[in-house]
C-alpha positions in Angstrom: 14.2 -23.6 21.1 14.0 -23.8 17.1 10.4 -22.4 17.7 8.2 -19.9 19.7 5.6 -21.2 21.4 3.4 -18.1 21.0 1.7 -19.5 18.2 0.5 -23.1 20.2 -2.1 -24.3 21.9 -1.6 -25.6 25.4 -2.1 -28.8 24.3 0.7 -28.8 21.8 3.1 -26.7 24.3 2.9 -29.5 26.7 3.6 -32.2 23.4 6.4 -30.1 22.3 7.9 -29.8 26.1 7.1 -33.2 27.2 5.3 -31.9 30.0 3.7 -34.1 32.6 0.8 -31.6 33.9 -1.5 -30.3 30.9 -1.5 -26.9 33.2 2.4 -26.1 33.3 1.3 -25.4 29.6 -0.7 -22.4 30.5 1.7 -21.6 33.2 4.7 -21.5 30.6 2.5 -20.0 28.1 1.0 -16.7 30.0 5.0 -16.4 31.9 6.4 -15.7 28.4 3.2 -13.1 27.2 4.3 -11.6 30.6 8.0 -10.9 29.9 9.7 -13.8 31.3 11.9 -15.5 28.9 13.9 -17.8 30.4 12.4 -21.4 32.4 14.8 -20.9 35.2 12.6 -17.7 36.0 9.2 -19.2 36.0 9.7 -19.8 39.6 5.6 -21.9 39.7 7.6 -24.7 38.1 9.1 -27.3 39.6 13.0 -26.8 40.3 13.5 -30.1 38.5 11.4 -29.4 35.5 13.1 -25.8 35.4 16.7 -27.4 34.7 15.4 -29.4 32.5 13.7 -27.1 30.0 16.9 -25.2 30.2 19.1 -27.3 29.5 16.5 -29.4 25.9 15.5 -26.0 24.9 17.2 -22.9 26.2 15.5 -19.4 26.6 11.5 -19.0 25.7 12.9 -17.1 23.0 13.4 -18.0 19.4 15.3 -14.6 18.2 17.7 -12.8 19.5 18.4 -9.0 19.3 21.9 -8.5 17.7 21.7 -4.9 17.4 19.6 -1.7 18.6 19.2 1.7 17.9 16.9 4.5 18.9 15.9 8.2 19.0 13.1 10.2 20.5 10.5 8.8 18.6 11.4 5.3 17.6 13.2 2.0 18.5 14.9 -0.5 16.0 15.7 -3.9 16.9 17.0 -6.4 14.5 16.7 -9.7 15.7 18.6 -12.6 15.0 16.4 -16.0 13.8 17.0 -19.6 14.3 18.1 -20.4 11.1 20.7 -17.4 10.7 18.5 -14.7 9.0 18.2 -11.5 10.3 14.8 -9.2 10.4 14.2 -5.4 12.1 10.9 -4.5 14.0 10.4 -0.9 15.3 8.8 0.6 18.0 7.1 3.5 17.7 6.1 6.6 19.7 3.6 9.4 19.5 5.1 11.2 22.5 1.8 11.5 24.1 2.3 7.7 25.7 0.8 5.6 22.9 3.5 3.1 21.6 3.0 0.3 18.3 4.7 -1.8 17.0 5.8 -1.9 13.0 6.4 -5.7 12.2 8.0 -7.4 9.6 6.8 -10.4 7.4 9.6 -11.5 5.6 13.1 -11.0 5.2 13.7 -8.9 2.4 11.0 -8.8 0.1 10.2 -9.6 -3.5 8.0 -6.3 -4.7 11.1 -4.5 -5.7 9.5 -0.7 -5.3 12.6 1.7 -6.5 12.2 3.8 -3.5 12.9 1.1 -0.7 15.8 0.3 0.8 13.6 -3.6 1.9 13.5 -3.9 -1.9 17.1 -4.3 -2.5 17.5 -7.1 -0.5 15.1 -9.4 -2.8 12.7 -12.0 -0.6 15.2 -14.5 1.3 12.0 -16.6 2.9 8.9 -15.7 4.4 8.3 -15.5 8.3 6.2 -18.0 9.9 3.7 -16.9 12.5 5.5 -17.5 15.4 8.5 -15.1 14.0 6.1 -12.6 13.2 4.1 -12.3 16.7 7.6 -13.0 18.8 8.7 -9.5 16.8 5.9 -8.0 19.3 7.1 -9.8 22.1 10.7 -8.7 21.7 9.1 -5.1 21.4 7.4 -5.3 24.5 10.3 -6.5 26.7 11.5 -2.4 25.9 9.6 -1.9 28.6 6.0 0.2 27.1 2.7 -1.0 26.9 2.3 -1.2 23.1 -1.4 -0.8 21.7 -1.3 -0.4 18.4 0.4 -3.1 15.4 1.2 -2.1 12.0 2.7 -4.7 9.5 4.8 -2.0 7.6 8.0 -4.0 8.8 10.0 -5.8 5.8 8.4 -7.5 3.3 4.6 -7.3 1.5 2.6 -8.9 4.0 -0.1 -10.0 1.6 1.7 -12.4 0.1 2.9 -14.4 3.4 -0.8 -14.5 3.7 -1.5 -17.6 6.1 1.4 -16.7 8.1 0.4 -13.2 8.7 -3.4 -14.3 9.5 -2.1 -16.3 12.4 -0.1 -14.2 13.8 -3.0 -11.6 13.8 -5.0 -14.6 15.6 -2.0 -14.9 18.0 -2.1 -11.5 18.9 -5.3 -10.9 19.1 -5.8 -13.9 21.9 -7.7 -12.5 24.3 -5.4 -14.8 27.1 -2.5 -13.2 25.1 -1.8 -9.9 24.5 -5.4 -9.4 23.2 -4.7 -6.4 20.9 -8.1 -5.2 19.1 -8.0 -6.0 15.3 -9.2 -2.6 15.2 -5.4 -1.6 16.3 -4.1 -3.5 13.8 -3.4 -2.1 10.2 -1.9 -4.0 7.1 0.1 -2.3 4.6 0.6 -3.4 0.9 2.2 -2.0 -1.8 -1.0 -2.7 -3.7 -0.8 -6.5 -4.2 -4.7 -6.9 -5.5 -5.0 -10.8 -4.8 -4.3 -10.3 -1.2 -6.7 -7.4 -0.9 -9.3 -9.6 -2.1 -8.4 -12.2 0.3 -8.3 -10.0 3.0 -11.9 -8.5 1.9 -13.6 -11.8 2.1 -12.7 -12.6 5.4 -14.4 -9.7 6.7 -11.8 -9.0 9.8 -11.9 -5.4 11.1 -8.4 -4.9 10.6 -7.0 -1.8 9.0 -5.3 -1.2 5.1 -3.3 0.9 4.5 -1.8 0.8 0.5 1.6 2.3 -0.7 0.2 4.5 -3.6 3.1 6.6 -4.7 1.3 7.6 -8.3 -2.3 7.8 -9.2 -0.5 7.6 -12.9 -0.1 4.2 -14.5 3.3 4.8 -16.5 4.7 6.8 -13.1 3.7 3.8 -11.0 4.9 1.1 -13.1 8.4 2.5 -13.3 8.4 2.6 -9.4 6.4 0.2 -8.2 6.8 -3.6 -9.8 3.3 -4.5 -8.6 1.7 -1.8 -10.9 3.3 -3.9 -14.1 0.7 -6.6 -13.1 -2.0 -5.8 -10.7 -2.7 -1.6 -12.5 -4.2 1.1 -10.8 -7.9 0.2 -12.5 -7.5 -3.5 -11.0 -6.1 -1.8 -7.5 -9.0 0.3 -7.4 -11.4 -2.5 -8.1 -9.8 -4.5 -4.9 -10.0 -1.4 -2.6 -13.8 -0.9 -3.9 -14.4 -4.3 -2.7 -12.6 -4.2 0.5 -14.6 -1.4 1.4 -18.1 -3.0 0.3 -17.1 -6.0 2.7 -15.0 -3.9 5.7 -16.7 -0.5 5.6 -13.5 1.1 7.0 -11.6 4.3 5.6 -8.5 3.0 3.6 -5.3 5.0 4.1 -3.4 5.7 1.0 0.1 6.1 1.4 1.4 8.7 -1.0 5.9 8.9 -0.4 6.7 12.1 -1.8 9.5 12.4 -4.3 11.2 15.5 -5.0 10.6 16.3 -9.3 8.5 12.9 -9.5 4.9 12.9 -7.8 4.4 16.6 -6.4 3.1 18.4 -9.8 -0.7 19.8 -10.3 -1.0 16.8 -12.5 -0.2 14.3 -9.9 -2.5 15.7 -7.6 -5.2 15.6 -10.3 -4.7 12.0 -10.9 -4.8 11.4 -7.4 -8.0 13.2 -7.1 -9.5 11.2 -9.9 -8.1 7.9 -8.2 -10.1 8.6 -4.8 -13.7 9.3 -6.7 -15.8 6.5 -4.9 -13.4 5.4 -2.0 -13.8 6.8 1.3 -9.6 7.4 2.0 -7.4 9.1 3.7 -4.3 10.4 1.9 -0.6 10.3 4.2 1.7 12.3 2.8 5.5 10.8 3.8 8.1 13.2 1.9 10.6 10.2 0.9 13.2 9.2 3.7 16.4 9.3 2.0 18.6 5.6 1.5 21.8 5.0 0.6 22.3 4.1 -3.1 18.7 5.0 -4.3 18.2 7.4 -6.4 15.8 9.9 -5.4 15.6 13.3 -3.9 13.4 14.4 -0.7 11.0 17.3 -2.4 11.6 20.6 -0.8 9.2 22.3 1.6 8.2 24.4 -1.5 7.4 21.3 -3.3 5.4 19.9 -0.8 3.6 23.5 0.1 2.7 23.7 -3.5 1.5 19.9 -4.1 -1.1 20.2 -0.6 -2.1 23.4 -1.6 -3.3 21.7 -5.0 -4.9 18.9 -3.0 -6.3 21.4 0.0 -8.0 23.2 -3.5 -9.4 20.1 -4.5 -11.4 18.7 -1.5 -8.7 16.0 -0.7 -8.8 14.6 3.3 -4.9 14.5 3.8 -2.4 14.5 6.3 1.7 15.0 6.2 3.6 12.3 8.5 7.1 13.3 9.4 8.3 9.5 9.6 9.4 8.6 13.0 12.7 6.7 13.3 14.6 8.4 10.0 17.5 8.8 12.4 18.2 5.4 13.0 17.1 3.7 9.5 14.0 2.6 11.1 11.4 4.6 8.9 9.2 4.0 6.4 11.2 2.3 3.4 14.4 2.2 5.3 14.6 -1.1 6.8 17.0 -3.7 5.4 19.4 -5.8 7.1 22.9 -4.4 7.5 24.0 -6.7 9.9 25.2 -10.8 8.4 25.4 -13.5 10.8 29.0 -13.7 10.3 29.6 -9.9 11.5 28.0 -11.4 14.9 30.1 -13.9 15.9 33.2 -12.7 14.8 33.0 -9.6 17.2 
């Protein structure tokens, strides 16, 4: 099957299958949200239209997982795409039993941020909705309830915006897997024309935004998106978002050793936050082959919170989960080709 089905109505599953009865549809449709993948298994079928199904399309399944890692905290997958390309998704845990899901948009991505392994690879082609919701699916067959989704995966997400709006719809069926919007969080690395977007719709999602620097020149060598879209104009779109949303914003703030953690750059960051109701995490920078940065030093990072704990700022430091297996934040990029696959 060159397509999941995930993203389709009933009516166009049973187009797409050739299906005789308009309720095999739903049938196929809510085996697959339950974990079955393959027709043969959907045992309410006809035997006959079982084999058949099988043998035009296959498994349910449009990817395939080529490769898997995991540690105590998180789960990498990289799956393997119809048309050859390669993307990772990541399950995550809180070790208390809650369990989401960090999804990817594209493969590669175009942003270029200095700091993130993603950003090497350059944007190969967007995901379309039903790549980006299968991701979840593929997560789930791990075997966890998941509860929470966070598009943090590879690529900017707010610039595969139609794509990434259905697949929120498609997970957020309430005959699907019906995960609240309220679950869900969107992370950009400050791209201000999909902020605005994403303010006028009015959806109850989450937004999370890579800040890095509250200092234009700092930013701008580091993040590509700061060249265009500056903080002022950033700040504008997050002041809108939250006129429309009335929702806490989460700034993410990577620390890098010598770069971000001064009195200065707290100061700037304390200047940046007058008028938004945020929240600042604090990720000390997961180290990546061939990048050159440094992970600051617990003195570093002592010194830079006590500056912001001094100045009134609502913070939090988050140990990314999954730095052992390349699955953190910043760290995924494909390693794996298509031609390594099948010539093992």
């Amino acid at each position: 099957m060159r397509k999941s089905i995930l993203t389709e109505s009933c009516v166009q599953i049973a187009e797409e299958l050739r299906l005789d009865k308009p309720f095999q549809a739903k049938i196929i449709y809510h085996a697959l949200i339950s974990g079955i993948t393959e027709f043969e298994n959907i045992t309410s079928l006809p035997k006959a239209l079982r084999e058949r199904l099988k043998a035009e399309h296959g498994s349910l399944l449009s990817s395939k997982v080529v490769r898997k890692a995991e540690d105590d905290s998180a789960v990498k997958l990289a799956l393997l795409l119809s048309d050859g390309s390669i993307i990772e998704c990541v399950r995550l845990s809180d070790g208390k039993g809650r369990y989401t899901a960090c999804l990817s948009s594209q493969v590669g991505c175009a942003m270029g941020c200095a700091f993130c392994s993603t950003g090497t690879m350059g944007l190969i082609r967007n995901l379309d909705a039903s790549e980006i919701a299968e991701q979840f699916l593929q997560l789930t067959l791990l075997g966890e309830p998941i509860t929470h989704i966070v598009f943090m995966g590879m690529g900017e997400a707010l610039t595969n915006f139609t794509a990434l709006m259905d697949a929120i719809n498609t997970l957020h069926r309430e005959d699907g897997f019906n995960i609240s919007l309220r679950r869900m969080t969107i992370s950009t690395c400050g791209y201000v024309p999909g902020i605005r977007r994403l303010s006028e719709l009015g959806l109850p999602v989450r937004l999370a935004v890579s800040l890095v620097s509250a200092d234009d020149d700092t930013r701008s060598r580091i993040m590509r998106v700061n060249r265009t879209y500056p903080l002022d104009q950033l700040k504008d779109a997050l002041l809108s978002f939250q006129h429309h949303q009335d929702k806490r914003i989460t700034l993410e703030y990577c620390l890098l050793g010598g770069i971000n953690t001064d009195r200065s750059s707290a100061e700037k960051l304390r200047m940046f936050m007058k008028g938004l109701d945020a929240v600042v995490n604090l990720i000390p920078w997961n180290p990546v082959d061939g990048l050159d940065f440094t992970m600051p030093s617990e003195r570093e990072i002592q010194g830079f919170t006590g500056e912001l704990r001094r100045m009134g700022i609502n913070f939090t430091i988050r140990r990314s989960k999954g730095q052992n297996i390349a699955g953190a934040c910043g760290q995924l990029a494909t390693e794996t080709k298509r031609e390594d696959i099948f010539h093992k």
